[in-house]
C-alpha positions, 0 to 999 in steps of 0.5 A: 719795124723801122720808124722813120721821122715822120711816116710810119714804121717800114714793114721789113720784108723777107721773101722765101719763095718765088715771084708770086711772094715777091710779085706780092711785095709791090702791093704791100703799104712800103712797096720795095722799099720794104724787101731786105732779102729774097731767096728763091729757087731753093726748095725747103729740102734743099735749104735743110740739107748740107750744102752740095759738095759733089757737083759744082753750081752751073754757070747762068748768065743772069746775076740773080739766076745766078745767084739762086743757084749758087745758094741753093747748092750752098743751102743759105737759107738758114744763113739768111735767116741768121743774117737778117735776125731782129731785122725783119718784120714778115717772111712771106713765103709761098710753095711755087719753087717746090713745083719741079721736086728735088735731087737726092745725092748719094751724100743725102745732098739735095738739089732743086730742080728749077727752070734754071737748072733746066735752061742751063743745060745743068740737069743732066749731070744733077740728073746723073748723080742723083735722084728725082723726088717729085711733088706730091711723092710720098719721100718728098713729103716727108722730107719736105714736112721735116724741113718745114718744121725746121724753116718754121722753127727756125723763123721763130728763135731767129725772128720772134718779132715777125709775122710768117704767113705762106701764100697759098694761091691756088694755080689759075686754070684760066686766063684772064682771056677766058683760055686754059693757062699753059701747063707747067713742066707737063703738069695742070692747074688742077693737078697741081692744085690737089699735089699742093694739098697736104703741103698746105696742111702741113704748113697750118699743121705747124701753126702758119697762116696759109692767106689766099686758098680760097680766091677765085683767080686767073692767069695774065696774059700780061705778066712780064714773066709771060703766060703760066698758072702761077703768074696772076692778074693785079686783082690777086696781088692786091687779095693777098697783100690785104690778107697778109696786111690783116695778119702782120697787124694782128700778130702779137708783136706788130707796132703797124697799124692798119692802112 
C-alpha cells in the first residue's frame, strides 16, 4: 500500500469484473482514489485464450465500451496484471461478465458475449464464425475452471502482496419495491443464482475468499445503470466493502488497519 504524509496507506485497488466490483469500490475506506485499474466485460476464458485474430473489434461509441471490447479481443488481462505488479494491494473481482457465455472460434479463440457486443449489432459475424458456450454449460466450466486456476495463480506470482477476494453476491430477485427484478438476456435470478453455483466452488476450491453469498439483498429501483438483478441497493455495497475490509486487514501482508 501506499502512505501518504499524513493519512494512512491507500488501498490500491484492481477490479476484474463488472459494475457490482466497481460499484463496490466507492464504499471502500479510499473510495476512487484507490482504483488503478479496471478490466470489465472480458470473461476468464477470453482473458486465457490468445488474442482474437480472425475478427476485428467492433466499432462502439462509448470510450470505455470502447475499450472493454478492444481488450477482450486482445485478451489483456494477463497484461494488466503484469503492468500493475507490485502496484496493487486488492483485486476485487466478481463473475457478473460471465452471464452471457463465450464465442469459441475455430483458432480455439474466444470472444465474450457482453451487452455490448450485442447493442453493437457486432454479434452476428462472432456469431458466424464461432461457437456460443454458455454458463453453466459443462465445456464452459471446464474451460472456465482451467482459466481461473491460471487468473488465480497469475495474481499470486505477479501480486504476492495482495489480497484477491471474489464477490459472490447473489442475483436480487426483488426489487427494493417489493417487485420480481427483470430477467437478464432471459434468464432469472434464480436460475442464475444456482448456474453461478459451481463457479463459486471452483473459486474457494482455488483458495479465494467468495464475500457476500449469503446476503439477503434487492435490486434498486434507482441504480444509475437502471433496473437488473445485479444492480444492488446501498446497503448490499456497504455489506461487501466491510467484508472485503475484513479480508485485506487479515491477509498476511496488509500493513492497513481496520477503520
Amino acid at each position: 500500500m501506499t502512505a501518504g504524509a499524513t493519512g494512512p496507506a491507500v488501498l490500491r485497488t484492481l477490479v476484474v469484473g463488472s459494475c457490482v466490483s466497481r460499484d463496490t469500490v466507492p464504499h471502500l475506506p479510499d473510495g476512487d482514489a484507490g482504483l488503478v485499474g479496471y478490466v470489465a466485460r472480458q470473461s476468464l476464458i477470453s482473458a486465457y485464450a490468445p488474442p482474437v485474430v480472425l475478427l476485428e473489434p467492433p466499432a462502439i461509441a462509448s470510450p470505455f465500451q470502447q475499450r472493454m471490447v478492444r481488450g477482450d479481443f486482445a485478451s489483456d488481462l494477463p497484461a494488466v496484471l503484469r503492468r500493475l505488479a507490485g502496484g496493487v494491494d486488492l483485486v476485487l473481482w466478481d463473475l457478473v461478465d460471465e452471464r452471457l457465455g463465450v464465442y469459441v472460434l475455430p483458432d480455439d479463440t474466444a470472444v465474450t458475449r457482453t451487452v455490448d457486443l450485442v447493442a453493437a449489432q457486432a454479434e452476428t459475424d462472432v456469431a458466424a464464425a464461432g461457437v456460443l458456450v454458455r454458463l453453466g454449460e459443462e465445456a464452459h466450466l471446464e474451460m472456465w475452471r482451467e482459466a481461473a486456476t491460471r487468473f488465480v495463480a497469475g495474481v499470486a506470482e505477479l501480486h504476492p502482496g495482495a489480497a484477491l477476494v471474489a464477490v459472490g453476491l447473489p442475483w436480487a430477485e426483488l426489487t427494493t419495491s417489493g417487485a420480481p427484478t427483470p430477467a437478464s438476456f432471459g434468464v432469472a435470478a434464480a436460475e442464475a443464482n444456482r448456474r453461478y453455483e459451481p463457479y463459486y466452488a471452483v473459486v474457494e476450491a482455488l483458495g479465494a475468499p467468495v464475500v457476500g453469498r449469503g446476503l439477503a439483498v434487492r435490486g434498486s429501483v434507482e441504480h444509475p445503470w437502471g433496473e437488473a438483478p445485479f444492480h444492488y441497493d446501498s446497503a448490499a455495497y456497504r455489506a461487501v466493502a466491510d467484508a472485503v475490509l475484513a479480508v485485506v486487514s487479515a491477509h498476511p501482508s496488509s500493513r492497513r488497519a481496520p477503520r
